[in-house]
C-alpha positions as CSV (number, residue, x, y, z in Angstrom):
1,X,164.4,166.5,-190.2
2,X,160.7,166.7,-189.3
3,X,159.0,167.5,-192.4
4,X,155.7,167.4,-191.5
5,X,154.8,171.3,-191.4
6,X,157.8,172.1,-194.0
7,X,157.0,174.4,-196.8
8,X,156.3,172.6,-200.3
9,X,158.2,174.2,-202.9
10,X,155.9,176.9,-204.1
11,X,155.9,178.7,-200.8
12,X,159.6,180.0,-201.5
13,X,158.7,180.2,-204.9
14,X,156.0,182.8,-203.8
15,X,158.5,184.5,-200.9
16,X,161.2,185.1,-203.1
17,X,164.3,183.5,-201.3
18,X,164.9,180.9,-199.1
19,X,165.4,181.8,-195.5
20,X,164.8,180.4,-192.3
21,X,161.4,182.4,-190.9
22,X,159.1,181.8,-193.7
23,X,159.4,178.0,-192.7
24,X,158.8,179.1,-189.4
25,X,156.1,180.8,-189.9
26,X,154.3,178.2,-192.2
27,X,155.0,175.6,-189.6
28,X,153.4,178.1,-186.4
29,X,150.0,178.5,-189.2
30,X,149.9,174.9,-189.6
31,X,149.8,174.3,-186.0
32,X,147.5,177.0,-185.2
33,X,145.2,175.4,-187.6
34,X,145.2,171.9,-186.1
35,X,145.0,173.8,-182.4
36,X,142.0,175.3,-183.6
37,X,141.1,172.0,-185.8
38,X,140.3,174.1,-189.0
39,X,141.2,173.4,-192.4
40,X,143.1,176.4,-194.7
41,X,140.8,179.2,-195.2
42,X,138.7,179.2,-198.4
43,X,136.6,182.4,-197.9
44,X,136.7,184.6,-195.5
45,X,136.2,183.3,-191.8
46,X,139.5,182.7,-190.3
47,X,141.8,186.2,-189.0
48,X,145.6,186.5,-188.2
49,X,146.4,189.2,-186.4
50,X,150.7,189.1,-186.8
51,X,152.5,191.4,-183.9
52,X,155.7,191.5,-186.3
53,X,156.4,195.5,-187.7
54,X,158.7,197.2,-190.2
55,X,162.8,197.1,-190.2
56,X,163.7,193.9,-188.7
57,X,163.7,191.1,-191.3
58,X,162.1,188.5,-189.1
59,X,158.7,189.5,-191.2
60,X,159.1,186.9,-193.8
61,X,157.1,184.5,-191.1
62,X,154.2,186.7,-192.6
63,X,154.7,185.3,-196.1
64,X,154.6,181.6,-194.4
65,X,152.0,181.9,-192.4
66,X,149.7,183.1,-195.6
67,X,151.0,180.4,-197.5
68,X,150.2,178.1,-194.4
69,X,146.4,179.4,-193.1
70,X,145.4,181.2,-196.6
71,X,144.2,184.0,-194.6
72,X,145.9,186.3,-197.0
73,X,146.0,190.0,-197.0
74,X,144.7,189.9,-200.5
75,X,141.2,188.7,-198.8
76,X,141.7,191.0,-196.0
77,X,142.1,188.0,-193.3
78,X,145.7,189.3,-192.3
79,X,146.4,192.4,-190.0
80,X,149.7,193.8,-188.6
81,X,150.0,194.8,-185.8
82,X,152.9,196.7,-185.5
83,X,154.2,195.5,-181.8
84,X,157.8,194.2,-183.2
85,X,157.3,190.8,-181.7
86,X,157.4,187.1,-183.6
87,X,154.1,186.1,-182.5
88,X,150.6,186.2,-183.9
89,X,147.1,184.9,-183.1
90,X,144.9,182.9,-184.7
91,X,141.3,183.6,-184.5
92,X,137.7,181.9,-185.9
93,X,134.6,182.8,-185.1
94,X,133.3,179.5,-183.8
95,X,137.1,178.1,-183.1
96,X,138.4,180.6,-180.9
97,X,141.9,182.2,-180.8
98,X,145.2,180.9,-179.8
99,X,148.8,183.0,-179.7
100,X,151.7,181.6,-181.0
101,X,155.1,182.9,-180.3
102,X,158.3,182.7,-180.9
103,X,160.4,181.4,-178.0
104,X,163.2,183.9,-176.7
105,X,165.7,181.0,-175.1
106,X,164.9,179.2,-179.0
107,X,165.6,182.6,-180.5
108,X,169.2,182.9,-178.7
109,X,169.8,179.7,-180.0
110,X,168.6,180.1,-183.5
111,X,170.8,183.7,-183.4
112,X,173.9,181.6,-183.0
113,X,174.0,179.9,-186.9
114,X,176.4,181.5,-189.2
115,X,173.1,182.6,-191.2
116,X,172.5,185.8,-189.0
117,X,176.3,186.2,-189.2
118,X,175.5,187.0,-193.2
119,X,172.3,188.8,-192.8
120,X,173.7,191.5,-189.4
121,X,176.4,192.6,-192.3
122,X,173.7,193.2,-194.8
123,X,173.8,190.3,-196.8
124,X,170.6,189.3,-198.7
125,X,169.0,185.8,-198.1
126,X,169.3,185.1,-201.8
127,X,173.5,185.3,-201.6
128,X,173.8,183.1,-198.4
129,X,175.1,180.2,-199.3
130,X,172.5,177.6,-199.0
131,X,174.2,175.4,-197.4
132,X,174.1,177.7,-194.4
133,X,170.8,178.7,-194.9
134,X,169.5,174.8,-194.9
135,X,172.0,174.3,-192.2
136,X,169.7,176.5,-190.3
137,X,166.6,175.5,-191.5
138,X,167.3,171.7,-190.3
139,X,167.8,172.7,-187.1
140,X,164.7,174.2,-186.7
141,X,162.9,171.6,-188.0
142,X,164.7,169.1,-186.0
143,X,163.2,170.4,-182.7
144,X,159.8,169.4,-181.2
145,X,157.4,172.3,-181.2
146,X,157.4,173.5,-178.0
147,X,160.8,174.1,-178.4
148,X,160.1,176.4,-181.1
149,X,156.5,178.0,-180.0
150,X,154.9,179.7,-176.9
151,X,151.1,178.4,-177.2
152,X,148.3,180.8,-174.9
153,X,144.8,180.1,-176.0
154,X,142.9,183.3,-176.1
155,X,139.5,182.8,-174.7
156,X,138.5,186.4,-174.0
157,X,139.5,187.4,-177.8
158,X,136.7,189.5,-179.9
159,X,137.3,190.4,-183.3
160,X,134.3,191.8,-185.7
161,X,135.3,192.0,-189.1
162,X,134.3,195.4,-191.5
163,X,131.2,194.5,-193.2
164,X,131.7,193.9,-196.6
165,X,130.1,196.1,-199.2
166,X,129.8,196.3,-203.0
167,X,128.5,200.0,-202.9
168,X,130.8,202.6,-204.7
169,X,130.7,205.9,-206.5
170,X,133.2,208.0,-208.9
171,X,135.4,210.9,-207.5
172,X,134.1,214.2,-208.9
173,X,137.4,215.1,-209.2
174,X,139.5,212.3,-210.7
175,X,136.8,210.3,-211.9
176,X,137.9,207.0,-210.4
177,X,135.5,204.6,-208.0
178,X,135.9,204.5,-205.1
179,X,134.1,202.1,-202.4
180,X,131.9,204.2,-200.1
181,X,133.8,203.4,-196.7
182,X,136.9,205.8,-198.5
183,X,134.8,208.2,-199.8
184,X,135.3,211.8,-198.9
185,X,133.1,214.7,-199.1
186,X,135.0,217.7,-200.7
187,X,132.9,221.0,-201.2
188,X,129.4,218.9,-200.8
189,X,131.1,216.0,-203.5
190,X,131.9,212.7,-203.1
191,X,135.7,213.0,-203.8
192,X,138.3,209.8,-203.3
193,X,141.4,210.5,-200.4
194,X,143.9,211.8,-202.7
195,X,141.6,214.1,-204.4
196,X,140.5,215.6,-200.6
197,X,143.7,216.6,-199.5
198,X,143.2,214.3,-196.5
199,X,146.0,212.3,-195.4
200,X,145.6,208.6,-194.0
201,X,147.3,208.2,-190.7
């Protein structure tokens, strides 16, 4: 097995379980970052913008490609965006971007391990055996990588990040801060979202 973008042990310690698209989506961060020749993100100048969404299980690339890039959503670096695909692009500022993807003749493969068997009757991660789960985890590591990954540098991307700010007030109503870009006004008062009535969409 080609170990040389495989998750070290505190990556599934952080995602929970072991499964087959966290390591796949550690190993397409790791990459992106060499495409891109960056190191893991420190601060806050590297973006992921993941095309994954809700209700398919595939998302847990999302915890590997954090643990891969540290462009976590914690430091606001990560953004969903809700197209259902396994892909995602990589941007920096003076770097570029690049698009990973999963590939759909690799998918059809990968579908074929007894592992999906388990998980399309409902069966969590953490109760398939693990020797099925490795089983499918050393196959995807045994292939070369553009096996595994679609690669379309993204020379036209633009991204400009929300300014940060440190400026906040209290809610009139609850008392609570609240940073000024999520302040409301309510009856002339600064008033937090919950407190307004006004629903986020």
């Amino acid at each position: 097995m080609n170990e040389k973008h495989y998750p070290p042990k505190w990556a599934f310690e952080f995602h929970g379980h072991n499964c087959p698209f966290m390591p796949l989506g550690f190993r397409m961060g790791k990459l992106a970052l060499e495409y891109l020749k960056i190191e893991r993100e420190k601060d806050h100048g590297f973006h992921v913008f993941t095309e994954l969404g809700e209700g398919h299980p595939q998302t847990c690339m999302i915890d590997g490609i954090q643990a891969a890039t540290s462009a976590t959503y914690g430091k606001v670096l990560m953004s969903k965006l809700f197209y259902g695909k396994l892909a995602a692009t990589f941007y920096h500022p003076s770097k570029g971007a690049v698009r990973f993807a999963l590939k759909p003749g690799f998918l059809d493969e990968m579908g074929k391990f007894e592992f999906f068997t388990y998980r399309k009757r409902g069966v969590e991660p953490s109760a398939i055996p693990e020797a099925v789960t490795n089983e499918t985890i050393q196959w995807i590591f045994g292939l070369p990588d553009d096996r595994v990954f679609a690669i379309e540098p993204k020379p036209d991307f633009k991204f400009t990040p929300v300014k940060g700010s440190f400026n906040k007030d209290k809610c009139s109503v609850c008392g609570e801060y609240v940073f000024e870009r999520y302040l409301r006004v309510k009856d002339g008062k600064h008033v937090c979202i919950p407190c307004s009535g006004y629903e986020k969409k």
